[in-house]
C-alpha atoms as an extended CHARMM CRD file, in Angstrom:
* protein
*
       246  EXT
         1         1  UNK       CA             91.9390000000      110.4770000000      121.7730000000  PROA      1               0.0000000000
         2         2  UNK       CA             93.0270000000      108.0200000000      118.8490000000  PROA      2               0.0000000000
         3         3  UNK       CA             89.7490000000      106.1720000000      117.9440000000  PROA      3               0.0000000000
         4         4  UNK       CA             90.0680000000      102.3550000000      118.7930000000  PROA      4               0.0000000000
         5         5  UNK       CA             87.4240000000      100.3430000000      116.2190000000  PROA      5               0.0000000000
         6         6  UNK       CA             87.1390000000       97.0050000000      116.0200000000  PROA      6               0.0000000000
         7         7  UNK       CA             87.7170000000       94.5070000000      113.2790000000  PROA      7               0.0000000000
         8         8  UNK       CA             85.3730000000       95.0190000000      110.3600000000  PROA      8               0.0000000000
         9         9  UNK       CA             83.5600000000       92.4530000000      107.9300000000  PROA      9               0.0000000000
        10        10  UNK       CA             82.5330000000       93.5350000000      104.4770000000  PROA      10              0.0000000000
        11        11  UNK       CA             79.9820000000       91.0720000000      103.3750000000  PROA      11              0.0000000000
        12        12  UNK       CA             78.4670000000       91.2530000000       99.9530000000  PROA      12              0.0000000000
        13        13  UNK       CA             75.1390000000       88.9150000000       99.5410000000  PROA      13              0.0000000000
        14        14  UNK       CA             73.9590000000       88.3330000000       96.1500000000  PROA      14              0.0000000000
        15        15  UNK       CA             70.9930000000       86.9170000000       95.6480000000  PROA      15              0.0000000000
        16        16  UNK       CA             70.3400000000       84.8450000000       91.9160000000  PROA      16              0.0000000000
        17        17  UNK       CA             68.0700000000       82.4370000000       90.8290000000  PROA      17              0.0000000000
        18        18  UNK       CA             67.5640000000       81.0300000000       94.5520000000  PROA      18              0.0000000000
        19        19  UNK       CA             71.1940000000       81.2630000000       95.3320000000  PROA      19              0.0000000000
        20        20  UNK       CA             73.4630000000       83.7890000000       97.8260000000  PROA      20              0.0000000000
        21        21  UNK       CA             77.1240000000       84.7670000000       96.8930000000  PROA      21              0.0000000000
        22        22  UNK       CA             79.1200000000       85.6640000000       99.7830000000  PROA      22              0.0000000000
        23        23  UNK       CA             82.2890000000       87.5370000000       99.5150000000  PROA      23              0.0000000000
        24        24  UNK       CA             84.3870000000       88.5390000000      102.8080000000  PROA      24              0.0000000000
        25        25  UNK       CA             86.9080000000       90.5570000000      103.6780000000  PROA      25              0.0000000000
        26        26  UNK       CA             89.1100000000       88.9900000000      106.0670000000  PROA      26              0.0000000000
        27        27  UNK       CA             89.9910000000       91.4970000000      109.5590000000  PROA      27              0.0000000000
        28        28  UNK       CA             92.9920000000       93.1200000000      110.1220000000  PROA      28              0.0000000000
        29        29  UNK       CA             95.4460000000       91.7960000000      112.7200000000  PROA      29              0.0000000000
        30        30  UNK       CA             94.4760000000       95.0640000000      114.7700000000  PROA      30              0.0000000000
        31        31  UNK       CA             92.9260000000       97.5770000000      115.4410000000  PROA      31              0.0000000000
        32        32  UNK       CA             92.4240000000      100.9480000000      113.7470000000  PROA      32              0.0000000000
        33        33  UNK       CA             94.4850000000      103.9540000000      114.9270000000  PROA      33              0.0000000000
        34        34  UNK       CA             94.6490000000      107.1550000000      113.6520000000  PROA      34              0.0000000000
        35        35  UNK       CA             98.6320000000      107.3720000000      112.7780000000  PROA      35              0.0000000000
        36        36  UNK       CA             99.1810000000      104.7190000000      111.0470000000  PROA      36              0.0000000000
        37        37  UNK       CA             97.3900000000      100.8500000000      110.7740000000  PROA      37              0.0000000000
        38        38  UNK       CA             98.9840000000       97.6920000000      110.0820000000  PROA      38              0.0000000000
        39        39  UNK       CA             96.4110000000       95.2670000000      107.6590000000  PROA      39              0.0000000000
        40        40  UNK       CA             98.4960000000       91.7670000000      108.2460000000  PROA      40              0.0000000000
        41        41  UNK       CA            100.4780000000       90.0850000000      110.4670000000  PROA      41              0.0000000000
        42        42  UNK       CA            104.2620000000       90.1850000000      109.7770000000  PROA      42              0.0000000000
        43        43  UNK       CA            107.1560000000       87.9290000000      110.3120000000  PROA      43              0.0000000000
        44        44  UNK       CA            110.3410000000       86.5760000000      108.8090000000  PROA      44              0.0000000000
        45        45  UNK       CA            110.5550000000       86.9110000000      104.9680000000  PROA      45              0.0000000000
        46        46  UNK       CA            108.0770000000       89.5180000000      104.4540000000  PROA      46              0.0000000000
        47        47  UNK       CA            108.7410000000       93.1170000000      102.8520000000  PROA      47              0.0000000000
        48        48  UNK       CA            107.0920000000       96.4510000000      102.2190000000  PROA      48              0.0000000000
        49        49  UNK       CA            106.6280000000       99.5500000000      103.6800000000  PROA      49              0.0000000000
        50        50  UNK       CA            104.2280000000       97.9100000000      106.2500000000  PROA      50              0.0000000000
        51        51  UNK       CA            107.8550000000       96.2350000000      107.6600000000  PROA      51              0.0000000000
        52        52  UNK       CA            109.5540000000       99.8610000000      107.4370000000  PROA      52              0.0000000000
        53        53  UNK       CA            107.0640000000      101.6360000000      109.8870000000  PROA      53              0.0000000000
        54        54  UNK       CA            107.5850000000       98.8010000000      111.9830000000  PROA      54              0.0000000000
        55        55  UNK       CA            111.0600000000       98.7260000000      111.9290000000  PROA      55              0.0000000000
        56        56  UNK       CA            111.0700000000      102.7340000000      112.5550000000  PROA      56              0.0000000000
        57        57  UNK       CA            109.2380000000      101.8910000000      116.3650000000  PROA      57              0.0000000000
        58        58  UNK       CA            110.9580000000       98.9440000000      116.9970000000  PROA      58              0.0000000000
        59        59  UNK       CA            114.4280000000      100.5180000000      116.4470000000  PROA      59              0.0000000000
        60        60  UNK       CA            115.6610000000      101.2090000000      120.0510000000  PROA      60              0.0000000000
        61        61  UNK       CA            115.2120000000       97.7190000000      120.8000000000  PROA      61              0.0000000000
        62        62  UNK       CA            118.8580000000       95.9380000000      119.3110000000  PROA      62              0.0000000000
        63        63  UNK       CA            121.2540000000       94.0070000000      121.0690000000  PROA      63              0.0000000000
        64        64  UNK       CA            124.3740000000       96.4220000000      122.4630000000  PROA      64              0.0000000000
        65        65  UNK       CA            126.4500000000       97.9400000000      119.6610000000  PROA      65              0.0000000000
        66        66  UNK       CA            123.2990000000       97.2090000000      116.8390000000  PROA      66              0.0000000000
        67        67  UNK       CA            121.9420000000       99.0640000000      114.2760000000  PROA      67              0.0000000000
        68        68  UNK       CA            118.6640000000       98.0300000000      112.6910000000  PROA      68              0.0000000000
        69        69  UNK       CA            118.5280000000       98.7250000000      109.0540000000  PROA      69              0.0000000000
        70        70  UNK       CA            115.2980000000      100.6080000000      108.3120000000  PROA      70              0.0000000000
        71        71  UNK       CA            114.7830000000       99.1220000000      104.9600000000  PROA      71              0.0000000000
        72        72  UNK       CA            111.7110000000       97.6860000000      104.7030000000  PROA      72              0.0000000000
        73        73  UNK       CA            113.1790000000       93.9100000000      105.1360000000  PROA      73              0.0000000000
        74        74  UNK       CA            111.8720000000       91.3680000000      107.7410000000  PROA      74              0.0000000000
        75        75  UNK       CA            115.0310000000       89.8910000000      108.5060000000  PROA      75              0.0000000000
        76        76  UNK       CA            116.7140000000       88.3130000000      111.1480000000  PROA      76              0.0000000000
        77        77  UNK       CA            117.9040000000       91.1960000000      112.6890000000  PROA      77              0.0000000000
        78        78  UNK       CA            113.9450000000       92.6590000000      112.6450000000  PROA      78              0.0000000000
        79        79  UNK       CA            112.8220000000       89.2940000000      114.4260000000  PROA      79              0.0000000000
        80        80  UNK       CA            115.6680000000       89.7500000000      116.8410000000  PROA      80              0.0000000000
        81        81  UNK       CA            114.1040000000       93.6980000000      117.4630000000  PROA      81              0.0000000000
        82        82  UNK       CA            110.6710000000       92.6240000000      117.9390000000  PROA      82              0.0000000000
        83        83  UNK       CA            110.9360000000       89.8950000000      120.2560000000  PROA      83              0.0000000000
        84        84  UNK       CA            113.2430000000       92.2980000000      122.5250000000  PROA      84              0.0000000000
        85        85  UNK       CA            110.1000000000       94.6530000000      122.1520000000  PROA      85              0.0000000000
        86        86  UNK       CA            108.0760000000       92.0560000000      122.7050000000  PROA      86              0.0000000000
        87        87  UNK       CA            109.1510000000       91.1570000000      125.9060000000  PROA      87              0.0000000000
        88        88  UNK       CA            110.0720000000       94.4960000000      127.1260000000  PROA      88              0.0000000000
        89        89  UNK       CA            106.4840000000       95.0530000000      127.4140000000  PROA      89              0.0000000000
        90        90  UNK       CA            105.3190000000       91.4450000000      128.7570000000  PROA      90              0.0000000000
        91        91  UNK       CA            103.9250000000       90.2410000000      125.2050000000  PROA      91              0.0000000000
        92        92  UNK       CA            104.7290000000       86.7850000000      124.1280000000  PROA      92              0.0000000000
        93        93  UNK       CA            108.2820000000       86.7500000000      122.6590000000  PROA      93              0.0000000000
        94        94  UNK       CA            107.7540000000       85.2290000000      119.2440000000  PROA      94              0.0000000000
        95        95  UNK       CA            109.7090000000       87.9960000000      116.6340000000  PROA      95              0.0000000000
        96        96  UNK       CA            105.9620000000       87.7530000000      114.8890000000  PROA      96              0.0000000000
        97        97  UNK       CA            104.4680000000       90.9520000000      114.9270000000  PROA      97              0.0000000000
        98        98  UNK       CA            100.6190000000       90.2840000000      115.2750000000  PROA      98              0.0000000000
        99        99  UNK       CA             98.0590000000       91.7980000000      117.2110000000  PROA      99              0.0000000000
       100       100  UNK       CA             98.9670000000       92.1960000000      120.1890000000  PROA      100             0.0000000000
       101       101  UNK       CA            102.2370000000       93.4020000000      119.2450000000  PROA      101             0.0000000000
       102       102  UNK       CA            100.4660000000       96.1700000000      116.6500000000  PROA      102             0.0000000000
       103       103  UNK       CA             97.8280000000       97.3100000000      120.1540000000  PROA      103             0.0000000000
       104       104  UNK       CA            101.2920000000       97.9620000000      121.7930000000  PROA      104             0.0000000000
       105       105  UNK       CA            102.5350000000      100.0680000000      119.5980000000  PROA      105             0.0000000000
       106       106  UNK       CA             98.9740000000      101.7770000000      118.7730000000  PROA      106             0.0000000000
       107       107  UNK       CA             99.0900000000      102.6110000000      122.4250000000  PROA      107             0.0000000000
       108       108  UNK       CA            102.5250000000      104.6090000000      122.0930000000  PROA      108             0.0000000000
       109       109  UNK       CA            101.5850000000      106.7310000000      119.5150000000  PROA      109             0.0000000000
       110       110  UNK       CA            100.1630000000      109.6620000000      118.6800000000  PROA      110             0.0000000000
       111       111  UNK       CA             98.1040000000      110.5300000000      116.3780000000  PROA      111             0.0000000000
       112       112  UNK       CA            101.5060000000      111.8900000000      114.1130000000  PROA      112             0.0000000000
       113       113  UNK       CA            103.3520000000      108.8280000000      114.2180000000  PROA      113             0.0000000000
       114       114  UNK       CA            105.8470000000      110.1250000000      116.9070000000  PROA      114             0.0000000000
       115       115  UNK       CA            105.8490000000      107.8370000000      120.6050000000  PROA      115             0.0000000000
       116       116  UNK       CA            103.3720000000      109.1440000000      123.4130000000  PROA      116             0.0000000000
       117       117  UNK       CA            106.2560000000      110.3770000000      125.6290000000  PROA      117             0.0000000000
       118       118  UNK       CA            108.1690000000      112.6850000000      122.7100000000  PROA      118             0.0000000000
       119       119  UNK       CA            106.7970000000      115.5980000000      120.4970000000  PROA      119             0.0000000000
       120       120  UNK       CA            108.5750000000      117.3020000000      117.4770000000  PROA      120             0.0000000000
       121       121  UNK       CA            108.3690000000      120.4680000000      119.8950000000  PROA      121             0.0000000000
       122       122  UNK       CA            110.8830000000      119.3520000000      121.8890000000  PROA      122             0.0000000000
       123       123  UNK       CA            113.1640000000      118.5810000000      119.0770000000  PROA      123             0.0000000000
       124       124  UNK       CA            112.7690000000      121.4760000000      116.4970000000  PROA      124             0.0000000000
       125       125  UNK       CA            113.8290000000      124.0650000000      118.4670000000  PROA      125             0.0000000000
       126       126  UNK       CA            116.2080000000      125.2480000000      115.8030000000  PROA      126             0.0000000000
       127       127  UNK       CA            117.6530000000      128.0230000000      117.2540000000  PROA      127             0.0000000000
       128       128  UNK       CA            114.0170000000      129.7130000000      117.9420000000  PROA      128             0.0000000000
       129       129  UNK       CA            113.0280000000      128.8420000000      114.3290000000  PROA      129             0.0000000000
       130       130  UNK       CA            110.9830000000      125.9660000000      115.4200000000  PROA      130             0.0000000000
       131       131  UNK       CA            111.1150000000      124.2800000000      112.3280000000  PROA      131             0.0000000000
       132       132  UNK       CA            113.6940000000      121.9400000000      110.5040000000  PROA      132             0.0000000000
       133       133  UNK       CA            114.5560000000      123.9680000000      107.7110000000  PROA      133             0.0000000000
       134       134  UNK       CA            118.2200000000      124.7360000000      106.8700000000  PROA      134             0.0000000000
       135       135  UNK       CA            119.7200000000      121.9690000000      107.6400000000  PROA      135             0.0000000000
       136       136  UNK       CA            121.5980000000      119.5470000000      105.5780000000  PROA      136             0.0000000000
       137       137  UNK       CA            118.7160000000      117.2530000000      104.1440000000  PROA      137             0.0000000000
       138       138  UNK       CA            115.0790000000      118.7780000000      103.1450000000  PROA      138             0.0000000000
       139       139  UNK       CA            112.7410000000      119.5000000000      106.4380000000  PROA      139             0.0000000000
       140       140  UNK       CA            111.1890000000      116.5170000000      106.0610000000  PROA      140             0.0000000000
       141       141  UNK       CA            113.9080000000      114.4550000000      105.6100000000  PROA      141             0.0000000000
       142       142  UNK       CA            115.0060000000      115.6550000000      108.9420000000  PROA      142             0.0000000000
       143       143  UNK       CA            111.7370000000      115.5700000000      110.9200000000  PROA      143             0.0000000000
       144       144  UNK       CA            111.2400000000      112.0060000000      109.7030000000  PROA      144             0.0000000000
       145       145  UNK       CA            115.4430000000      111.2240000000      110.6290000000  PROA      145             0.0000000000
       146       146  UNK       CA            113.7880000000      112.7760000000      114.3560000000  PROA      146             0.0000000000
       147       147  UNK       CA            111.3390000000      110.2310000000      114.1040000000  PROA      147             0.0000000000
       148       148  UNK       CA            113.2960000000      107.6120000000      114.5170000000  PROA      148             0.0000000000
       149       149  UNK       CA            115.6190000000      109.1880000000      117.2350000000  PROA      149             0.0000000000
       150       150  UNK       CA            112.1050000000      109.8300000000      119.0200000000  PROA      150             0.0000000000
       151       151  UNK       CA            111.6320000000      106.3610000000      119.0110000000  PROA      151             0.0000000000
       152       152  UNK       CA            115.0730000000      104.7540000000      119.7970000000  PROA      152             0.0000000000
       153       153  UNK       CA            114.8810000000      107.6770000000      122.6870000000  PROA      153             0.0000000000
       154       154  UNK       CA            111.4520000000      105.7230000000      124.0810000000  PROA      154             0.0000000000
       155       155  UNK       CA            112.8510000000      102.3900000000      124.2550000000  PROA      155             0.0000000000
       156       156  UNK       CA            115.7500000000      104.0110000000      126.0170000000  PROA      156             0.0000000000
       157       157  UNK       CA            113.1080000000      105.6930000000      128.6950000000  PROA      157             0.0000000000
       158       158  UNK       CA            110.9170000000      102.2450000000      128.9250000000  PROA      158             0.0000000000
       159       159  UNK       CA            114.4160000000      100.2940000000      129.5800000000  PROA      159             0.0000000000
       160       160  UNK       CA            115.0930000000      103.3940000000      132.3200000000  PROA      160             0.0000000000
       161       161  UNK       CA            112.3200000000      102.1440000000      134.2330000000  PROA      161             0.0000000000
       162       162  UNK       CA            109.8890000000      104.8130000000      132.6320000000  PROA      162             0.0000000000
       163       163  UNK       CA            111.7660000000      108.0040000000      133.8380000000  PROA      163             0.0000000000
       164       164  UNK       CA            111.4140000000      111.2100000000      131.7340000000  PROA      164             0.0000000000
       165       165  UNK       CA            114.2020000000      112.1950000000      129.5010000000  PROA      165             0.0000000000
       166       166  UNK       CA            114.4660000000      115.9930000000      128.8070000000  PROA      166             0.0000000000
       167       167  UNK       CA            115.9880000000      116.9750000000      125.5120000000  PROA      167             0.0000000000
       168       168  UNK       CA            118.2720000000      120.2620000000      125.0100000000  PROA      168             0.0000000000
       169       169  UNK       CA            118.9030000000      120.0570000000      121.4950000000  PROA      169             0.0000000000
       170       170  UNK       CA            117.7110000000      118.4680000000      118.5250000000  PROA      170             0.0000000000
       171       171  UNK       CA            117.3640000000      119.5010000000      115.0140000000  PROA      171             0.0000000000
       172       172  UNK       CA            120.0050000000      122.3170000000      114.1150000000  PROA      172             0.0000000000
       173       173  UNK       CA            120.4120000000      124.6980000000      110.9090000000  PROA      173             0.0000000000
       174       174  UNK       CA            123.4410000000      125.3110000000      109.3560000000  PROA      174             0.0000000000
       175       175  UNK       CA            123.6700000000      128.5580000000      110.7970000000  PROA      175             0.0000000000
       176       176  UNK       CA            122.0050000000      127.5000000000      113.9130000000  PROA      176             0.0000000000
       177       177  UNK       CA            124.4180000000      124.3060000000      114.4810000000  PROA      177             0.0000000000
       178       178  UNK       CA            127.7210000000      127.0560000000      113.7760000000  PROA      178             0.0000000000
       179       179  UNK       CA            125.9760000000      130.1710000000      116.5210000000  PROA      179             0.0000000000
       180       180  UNK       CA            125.7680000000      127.5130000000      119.0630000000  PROA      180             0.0000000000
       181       181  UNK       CA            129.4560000000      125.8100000000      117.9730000000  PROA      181             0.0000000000
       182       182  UNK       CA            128.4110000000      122.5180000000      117.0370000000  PROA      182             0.0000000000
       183       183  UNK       CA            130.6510000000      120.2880000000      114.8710000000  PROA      183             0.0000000000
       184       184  UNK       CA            130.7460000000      121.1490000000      110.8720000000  PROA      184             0.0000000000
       185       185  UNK       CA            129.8050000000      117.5750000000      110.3740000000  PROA      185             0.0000000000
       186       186  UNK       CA            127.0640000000      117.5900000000      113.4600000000  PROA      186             0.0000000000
       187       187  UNK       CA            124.4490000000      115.0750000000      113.1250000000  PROA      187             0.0000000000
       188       188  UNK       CA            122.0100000000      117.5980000000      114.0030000000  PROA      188             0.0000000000
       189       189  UNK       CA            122.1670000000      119.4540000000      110.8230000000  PROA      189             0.0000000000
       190       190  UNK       CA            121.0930000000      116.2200000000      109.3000000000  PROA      190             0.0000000000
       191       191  UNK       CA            117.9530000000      115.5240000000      112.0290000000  PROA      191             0.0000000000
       192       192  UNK       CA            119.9110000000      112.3160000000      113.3370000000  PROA      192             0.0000000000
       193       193  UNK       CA            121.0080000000      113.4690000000      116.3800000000  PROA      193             0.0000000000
       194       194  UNK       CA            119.8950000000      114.5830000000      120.1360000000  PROA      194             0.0000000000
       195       195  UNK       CA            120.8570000000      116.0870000000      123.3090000000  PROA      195             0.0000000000
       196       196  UNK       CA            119.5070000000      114.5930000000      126.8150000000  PROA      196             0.0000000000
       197       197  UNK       CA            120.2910000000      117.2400000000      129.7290000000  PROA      197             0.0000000000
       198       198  UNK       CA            120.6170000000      116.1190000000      133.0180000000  PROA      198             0.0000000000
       199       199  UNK       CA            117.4690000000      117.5980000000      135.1010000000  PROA      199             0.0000000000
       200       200  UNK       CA            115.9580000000      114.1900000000      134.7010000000  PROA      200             0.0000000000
       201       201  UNK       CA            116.0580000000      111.3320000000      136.7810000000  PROA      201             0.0000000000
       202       202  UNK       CA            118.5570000000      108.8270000000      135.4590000000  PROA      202             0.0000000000
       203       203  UNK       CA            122.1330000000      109.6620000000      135.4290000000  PROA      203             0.0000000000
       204       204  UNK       CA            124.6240000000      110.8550000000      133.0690000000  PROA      204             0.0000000000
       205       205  UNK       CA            126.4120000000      107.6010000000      132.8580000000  PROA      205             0.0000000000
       206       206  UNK       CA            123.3040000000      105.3990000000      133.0000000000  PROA      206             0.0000000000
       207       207  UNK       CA            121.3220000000      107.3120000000      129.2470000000  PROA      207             0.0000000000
       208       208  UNK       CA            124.9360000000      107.0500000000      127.3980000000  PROA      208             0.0000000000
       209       209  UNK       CA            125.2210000000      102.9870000000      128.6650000000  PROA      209             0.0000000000
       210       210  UNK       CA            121.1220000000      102.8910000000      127.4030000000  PROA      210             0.0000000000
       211       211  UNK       CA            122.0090000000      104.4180000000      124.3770000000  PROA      211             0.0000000000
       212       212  UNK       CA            124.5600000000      101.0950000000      123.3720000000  PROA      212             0.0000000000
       213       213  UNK       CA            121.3200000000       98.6070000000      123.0270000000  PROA      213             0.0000000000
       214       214  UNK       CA            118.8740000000      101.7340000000      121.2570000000  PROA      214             0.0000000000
       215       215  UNK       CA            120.8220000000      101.5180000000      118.4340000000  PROA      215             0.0000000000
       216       216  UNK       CA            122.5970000000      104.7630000000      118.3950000000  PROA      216             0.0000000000
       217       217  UNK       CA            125.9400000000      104.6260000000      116.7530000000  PROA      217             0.0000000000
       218       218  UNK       CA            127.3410000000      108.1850000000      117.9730000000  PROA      218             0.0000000000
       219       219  UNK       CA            127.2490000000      108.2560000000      121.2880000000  PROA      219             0.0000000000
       220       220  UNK       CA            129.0230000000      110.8730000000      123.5510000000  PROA      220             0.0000000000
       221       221  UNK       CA            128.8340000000      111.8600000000      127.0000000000  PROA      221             0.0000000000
       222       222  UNK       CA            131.1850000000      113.0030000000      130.6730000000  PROA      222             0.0000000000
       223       223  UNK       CA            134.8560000000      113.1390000000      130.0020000000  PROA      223             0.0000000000
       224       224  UNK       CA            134.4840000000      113.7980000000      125.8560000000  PROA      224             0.0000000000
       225       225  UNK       CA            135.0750000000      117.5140000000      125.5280000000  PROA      225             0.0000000000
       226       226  UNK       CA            132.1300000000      119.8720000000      125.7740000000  PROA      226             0.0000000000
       227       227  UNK       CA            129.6510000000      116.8520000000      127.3700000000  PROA      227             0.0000000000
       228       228  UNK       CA            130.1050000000      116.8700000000      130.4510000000  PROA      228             0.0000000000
       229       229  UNK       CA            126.7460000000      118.5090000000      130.9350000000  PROA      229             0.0000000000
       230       230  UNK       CA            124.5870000000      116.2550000000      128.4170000000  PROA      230             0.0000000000
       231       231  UNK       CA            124.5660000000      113.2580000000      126.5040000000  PROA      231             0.0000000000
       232       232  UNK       CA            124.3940000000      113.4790000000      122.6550000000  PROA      232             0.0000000000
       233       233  UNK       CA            122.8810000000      110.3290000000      121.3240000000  PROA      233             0.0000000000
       234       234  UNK       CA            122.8180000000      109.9070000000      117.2200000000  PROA      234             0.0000000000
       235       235  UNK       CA            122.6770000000      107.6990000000      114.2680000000  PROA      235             0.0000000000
       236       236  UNK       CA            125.3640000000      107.5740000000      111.6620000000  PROA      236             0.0000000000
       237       237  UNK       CA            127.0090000000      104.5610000000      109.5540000000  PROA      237             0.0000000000
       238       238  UNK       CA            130.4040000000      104.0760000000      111.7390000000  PROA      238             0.0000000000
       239       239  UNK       CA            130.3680000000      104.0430000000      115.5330000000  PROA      239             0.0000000000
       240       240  UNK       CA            131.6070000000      106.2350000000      117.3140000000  PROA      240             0.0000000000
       241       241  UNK       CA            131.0540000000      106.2260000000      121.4440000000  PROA      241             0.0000000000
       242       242  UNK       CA            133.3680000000      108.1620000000      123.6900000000  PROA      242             0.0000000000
       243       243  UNK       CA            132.5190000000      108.7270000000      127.7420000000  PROA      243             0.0000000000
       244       244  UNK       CA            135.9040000000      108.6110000000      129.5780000000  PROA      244             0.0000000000
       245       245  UNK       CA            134.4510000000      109.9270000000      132.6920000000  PROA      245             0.0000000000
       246       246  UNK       CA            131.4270000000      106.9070000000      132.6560000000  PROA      246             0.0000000000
């Protein structure tokens, strides 16, 4: 289990000629976790690559048709994200992201930085390779692309109501992506990109109309050719959704 520790105070007492000098550090805004922990509270205006991380788990949680930049930028658009996350899980709705909002996310991790309810297992397949190597970015350009697809993918199964979502496909070599018939320009080559069978829960129709407010731009499912028996959710610059059948 991820070790939960609370706050911790580094005082330094010096004691000269009769007199004690006292030097603090002040807490962080939450707790430790073993992934990754956030050291100050962040809101509008503020950049680094504390913002980014945050921006990576918050990512499923746009308005329909949104993208959210992962760029290290708290702007308005990152406000707008949080507070959706915010109150998806009953936290007060204030686009800061504090505490509370940082003990959320600590509780939907693992201990590698990917969301309780997904593993890199289920998404390296590769043909049996069970790696991401061969693709059309470096393998860890494309596990960390699956990152964020793992995480758009958990807002999309919290906004479900919690029901499972069983992935088919996910990362895809070159060679792997052309024995299977994928696309030459497949998002999966590139890490961005997943499959969601249908031998969960929720319907066809109802992951591809999820998929419009998790910020997937590619977005394909019944009545596009070859999908009538998944849905392929991924990211890419331009949007592109097509489900005649839905």
């Amino acid at each position: 289990m991820r070790k939960r520790i609370g706050y911790v105070l580094a005082v330094l007492a010096i004691a000269l000629g009769g007199t004690v000098a006292v030097e603090a550090v002040a807490p962080s805004t939450a707790s430790a976790d073993e992934c990754y922990t956030w050291s100050r509270t962040l809101s509008s205006g503020m950049s680094g690559s504390d913002v980014r991380e945050l921006q990576i788990r918050v990512a499923g949680w746009v308005a329909s048709g949104e993208n959210l930049a992962i760029d290290g930028q708290y702007g308005p658009a990152t406000v707008a994200a949080v507070k959706r996350f915010q109150s998806g899980y009953g936290l007060s709705a204030d686009g800061v992201a504090g505490t509370q909002t940082f003990n959320k996310i600590y509780q939907l991790q693992d201990a590698d930085c990917t969301p309780i309810h997904f593993d890199h297992s289920e998404f390296n397949y590769n043909c049996g390779a069970r790696n991401y190597n061969g693709g059309k970015v470096t393998a860890a350009t494309a596990r960390e692309n699956m990152r964020r697809v793992m995480w758009q993918l958990e807002a999309m199964r919290h906004k479900l109501g919690d029901r499972p979502l069983v992935v088919t496909s996910g990362f895809r070599s070159v060679s792997c992506n052309s024995s299977v018939g994928g696309s030459s320009t497949s998002l999966h080559m590139y890490g961005q990109a997943a499959d969601l069978g249908l031998s969960s829960s929720p319907s066809q129709c109802q992951m591809w109309n999820s998929g419009k407010s998790a910020g997937f731009e590619e977005l394909l499912g019944p009545g596009y050719p070859g999908h009538n028996d998944h849905v392929h959710v991924g990211n890419k610059a331009s949007r592109f959704w097509s489900a005649p059948n839905c």
